[in-house]
C-alpha positions as CSV (number, residue, x, y, z in Angstrom):
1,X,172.2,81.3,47.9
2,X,174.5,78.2,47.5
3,X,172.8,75.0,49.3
4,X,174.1,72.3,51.1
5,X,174.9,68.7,49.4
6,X,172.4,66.1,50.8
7,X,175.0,63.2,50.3
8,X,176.9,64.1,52.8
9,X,178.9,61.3,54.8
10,X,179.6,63.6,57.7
11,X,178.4,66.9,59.6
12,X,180.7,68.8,62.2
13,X,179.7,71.2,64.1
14,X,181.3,74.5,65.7
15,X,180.0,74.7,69.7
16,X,180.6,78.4,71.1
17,X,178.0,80.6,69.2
18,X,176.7,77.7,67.6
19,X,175.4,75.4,68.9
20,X,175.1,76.7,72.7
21,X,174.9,80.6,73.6
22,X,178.5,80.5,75.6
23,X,179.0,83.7,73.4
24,X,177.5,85.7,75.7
25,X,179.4,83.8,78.7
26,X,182.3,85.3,77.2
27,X,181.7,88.6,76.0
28,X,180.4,89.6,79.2
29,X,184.2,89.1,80.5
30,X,185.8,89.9,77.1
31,X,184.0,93.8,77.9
32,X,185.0,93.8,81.7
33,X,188.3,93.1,80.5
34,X,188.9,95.6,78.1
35,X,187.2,98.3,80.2
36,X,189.7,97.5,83.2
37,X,192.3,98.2,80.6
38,X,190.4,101.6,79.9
39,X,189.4,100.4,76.1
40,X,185.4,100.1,75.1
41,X,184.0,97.1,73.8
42,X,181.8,96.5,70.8
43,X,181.2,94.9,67.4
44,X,184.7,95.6,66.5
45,X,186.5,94.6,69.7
46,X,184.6,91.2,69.6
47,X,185.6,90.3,66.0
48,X,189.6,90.9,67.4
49,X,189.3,88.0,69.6
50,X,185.3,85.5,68.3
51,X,186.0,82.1,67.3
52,X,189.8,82.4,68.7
53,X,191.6,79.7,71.1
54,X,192.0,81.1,74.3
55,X,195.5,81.6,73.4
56,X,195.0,83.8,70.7
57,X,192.6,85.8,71.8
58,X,194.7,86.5,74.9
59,X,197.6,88.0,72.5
60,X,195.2,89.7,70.3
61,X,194.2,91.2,73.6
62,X,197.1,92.2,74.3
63,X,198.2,93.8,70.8
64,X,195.3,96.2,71.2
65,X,196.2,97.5,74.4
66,X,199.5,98.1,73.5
67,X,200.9,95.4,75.8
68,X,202.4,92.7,73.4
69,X,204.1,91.0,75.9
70,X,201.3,90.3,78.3
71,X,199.1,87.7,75.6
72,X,199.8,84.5,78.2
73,X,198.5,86.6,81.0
74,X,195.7,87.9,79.7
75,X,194.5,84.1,78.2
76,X,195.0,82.9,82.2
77,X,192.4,85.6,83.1
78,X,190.2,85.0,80.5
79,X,190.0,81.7,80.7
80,X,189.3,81.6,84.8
81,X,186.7,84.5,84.5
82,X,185.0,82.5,81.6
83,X,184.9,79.1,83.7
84,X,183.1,81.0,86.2
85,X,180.6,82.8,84.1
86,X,180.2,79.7,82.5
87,X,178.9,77.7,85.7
88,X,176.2,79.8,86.1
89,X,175.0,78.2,82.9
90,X,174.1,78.5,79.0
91,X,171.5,77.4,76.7
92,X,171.6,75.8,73.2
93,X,170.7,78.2,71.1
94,X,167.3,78.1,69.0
95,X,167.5,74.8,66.5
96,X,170.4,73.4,67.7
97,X,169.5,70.1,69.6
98,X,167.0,69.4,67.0
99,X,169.7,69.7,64.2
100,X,172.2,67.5,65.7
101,X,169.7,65.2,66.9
102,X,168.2,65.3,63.0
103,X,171.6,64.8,61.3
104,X,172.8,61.6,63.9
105,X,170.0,60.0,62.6
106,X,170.9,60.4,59.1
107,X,175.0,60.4,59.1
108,X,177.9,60.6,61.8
109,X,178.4,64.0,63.9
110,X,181.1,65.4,65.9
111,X,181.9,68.5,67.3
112,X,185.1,70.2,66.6
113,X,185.9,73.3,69.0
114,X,188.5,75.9,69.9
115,X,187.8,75.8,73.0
116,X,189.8,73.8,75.6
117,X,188.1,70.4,76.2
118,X,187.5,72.0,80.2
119,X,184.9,74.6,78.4
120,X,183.8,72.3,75.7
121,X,182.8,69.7,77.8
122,X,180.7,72.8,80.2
123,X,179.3,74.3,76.9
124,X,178.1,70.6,75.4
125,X,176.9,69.6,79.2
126,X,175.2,72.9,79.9
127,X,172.9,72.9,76.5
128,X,171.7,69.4,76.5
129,X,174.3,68.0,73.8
130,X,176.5,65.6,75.6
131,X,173.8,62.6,75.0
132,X,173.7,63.7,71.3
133,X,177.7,63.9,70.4
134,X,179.7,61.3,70.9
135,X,182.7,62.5,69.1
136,X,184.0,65.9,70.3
137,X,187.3,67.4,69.4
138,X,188.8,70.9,71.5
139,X,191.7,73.9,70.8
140,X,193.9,71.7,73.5
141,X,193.9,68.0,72.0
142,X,195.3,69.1,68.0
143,X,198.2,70.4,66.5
144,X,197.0,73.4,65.5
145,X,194.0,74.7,66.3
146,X,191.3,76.8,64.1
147,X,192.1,78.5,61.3
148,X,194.4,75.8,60.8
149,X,192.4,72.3,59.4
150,X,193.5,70.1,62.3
151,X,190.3,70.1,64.2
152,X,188.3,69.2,60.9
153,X,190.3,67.0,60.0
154,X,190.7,64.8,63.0
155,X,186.9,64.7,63.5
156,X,186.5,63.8,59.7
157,X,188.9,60.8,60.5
158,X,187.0,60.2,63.3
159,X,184.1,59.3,62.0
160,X,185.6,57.9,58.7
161,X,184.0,60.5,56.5
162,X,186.1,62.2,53.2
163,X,186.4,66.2,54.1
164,X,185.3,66.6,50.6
165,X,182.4,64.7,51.2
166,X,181.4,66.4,54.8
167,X,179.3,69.3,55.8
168,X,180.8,71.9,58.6
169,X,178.6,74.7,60.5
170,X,180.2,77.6,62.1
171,X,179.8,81.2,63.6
172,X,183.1,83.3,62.7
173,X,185.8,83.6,60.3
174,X,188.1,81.7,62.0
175,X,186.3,78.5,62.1
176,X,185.1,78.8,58.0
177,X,188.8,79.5,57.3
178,X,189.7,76.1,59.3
179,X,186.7,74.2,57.4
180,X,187.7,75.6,54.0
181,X,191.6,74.8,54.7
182,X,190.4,71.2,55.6
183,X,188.3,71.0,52.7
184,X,184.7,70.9,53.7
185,X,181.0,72.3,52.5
186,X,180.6,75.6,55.2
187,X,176.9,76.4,56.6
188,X,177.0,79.7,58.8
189,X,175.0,81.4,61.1
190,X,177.2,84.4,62.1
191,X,177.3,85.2,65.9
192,X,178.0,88.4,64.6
193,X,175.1,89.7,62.9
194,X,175.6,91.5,59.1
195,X,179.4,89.8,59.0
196,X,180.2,88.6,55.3
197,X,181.5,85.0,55.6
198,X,182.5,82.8,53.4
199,X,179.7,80.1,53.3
200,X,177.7,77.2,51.2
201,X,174.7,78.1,53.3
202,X,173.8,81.4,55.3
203,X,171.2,81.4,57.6
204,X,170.4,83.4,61.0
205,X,169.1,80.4,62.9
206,X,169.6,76.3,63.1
207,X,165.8,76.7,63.5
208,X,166.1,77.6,59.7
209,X,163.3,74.9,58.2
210,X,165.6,74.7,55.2
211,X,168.3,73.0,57.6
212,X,165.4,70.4,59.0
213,X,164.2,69.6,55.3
214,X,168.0,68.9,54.4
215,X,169.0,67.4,57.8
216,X,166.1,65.2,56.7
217,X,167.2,64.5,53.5
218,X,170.7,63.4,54.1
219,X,172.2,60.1,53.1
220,X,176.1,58.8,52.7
């Protein structure tokens, strides 16, 4: 296993799988979805459309039902059936308010997600993180959201930290690819369990004790 740099002027975090259980806020439409368009759902359907922008995952939607044209569409639905499932609520997942709060007092921490800043905001309220992050970055306020770098990269401004120098943690491909392309350390806890990802650090949990001795250890 590769490990984490404790000088570290900066750690980002992913939010959707990551830092609050929203994942399951949105597979439980992502299914309902697919099955209305007479398609099953499982391990392989999720990794079409995991750590996407609403956008994206609306199109890649779309490509696998054979309906190419219909990717704006199917974004609108998804996105209104996740805001609903969303109010009824979601919890940080294990570790997670405990890491952030750990690495805050050590260095600067932002959140940088593709989800629009509507959900973002729900997700970061809804687990008990909005007191905790004070910089937050979503899909809908950069260039070019994840895999492209923008998101990294703005919050790395943000808090006046080199990329080179800065610590991301994320749950799918598409955010590693984003932290990589911006030049950043990766830790990962897959929301998918048993996917090979690109990583620094692989764990299954933020409870991980090897993430509170190093959250604990960090200094600029």
């Amino acid at each position: 296993m590769r490990s984490l740099p404790v000088t570290t002027e900066a750690v980002v975090f992913d939010c959707d799988g990551l830092l609050v259980n929203t994942e399951d806020c949105w597979s439980v439409v992502e299914a309902a979805i697919f099955a209305e368009h007479g398609h099953p759902f499982g391990p392989d359907q999720k990794a079409l459309v995991i750590g996407r922008t609403v956008e994206d995952a609306g199109q890649a939607m779309a490509d696998h039902f054979g309906r190419p044209g219909a990717g704006a569409e199917l974004a609108a639905e998804l996105l209104a059936r996740v805001r609903k499932e969303l109010a009824r609520g979601a919890a940080a997942l294990p570790g997670a308010v405990e890491l952030v709060r750990a690495c805050r007092a050590r260095v600067p921490v932002a959140v940088a997600s593709n989800s629009p800043r509507e959900l973002l905001d729900a997700a970061l309220e809804a687990g008990g993180l909005t007191d905790l992050v004070t910089y937050s970055f979503a899909a809908d306020e950069v260039r070019s959201p994840k895999p492209a770098p923008d998101l990294y990269l703005t919050a790395c401004a943000a808090l006046g930290a080199a990329p080179e120098r800065s610590v991301a943690f994320e749950d799918s491909a598409t955010g590693v690819a984003a932290a990589r392309a911006a030049g950043l350390r990766v830790a990962v806890v897959p929301s998918l369990p048993g996917t090979d990802l690109d990583h620094d650090w692989l764990g299954t949990s933020l409870a991980d004790p090897e993430l509170a001795a190093w959250a604990a250890a960090l200094n600029p």
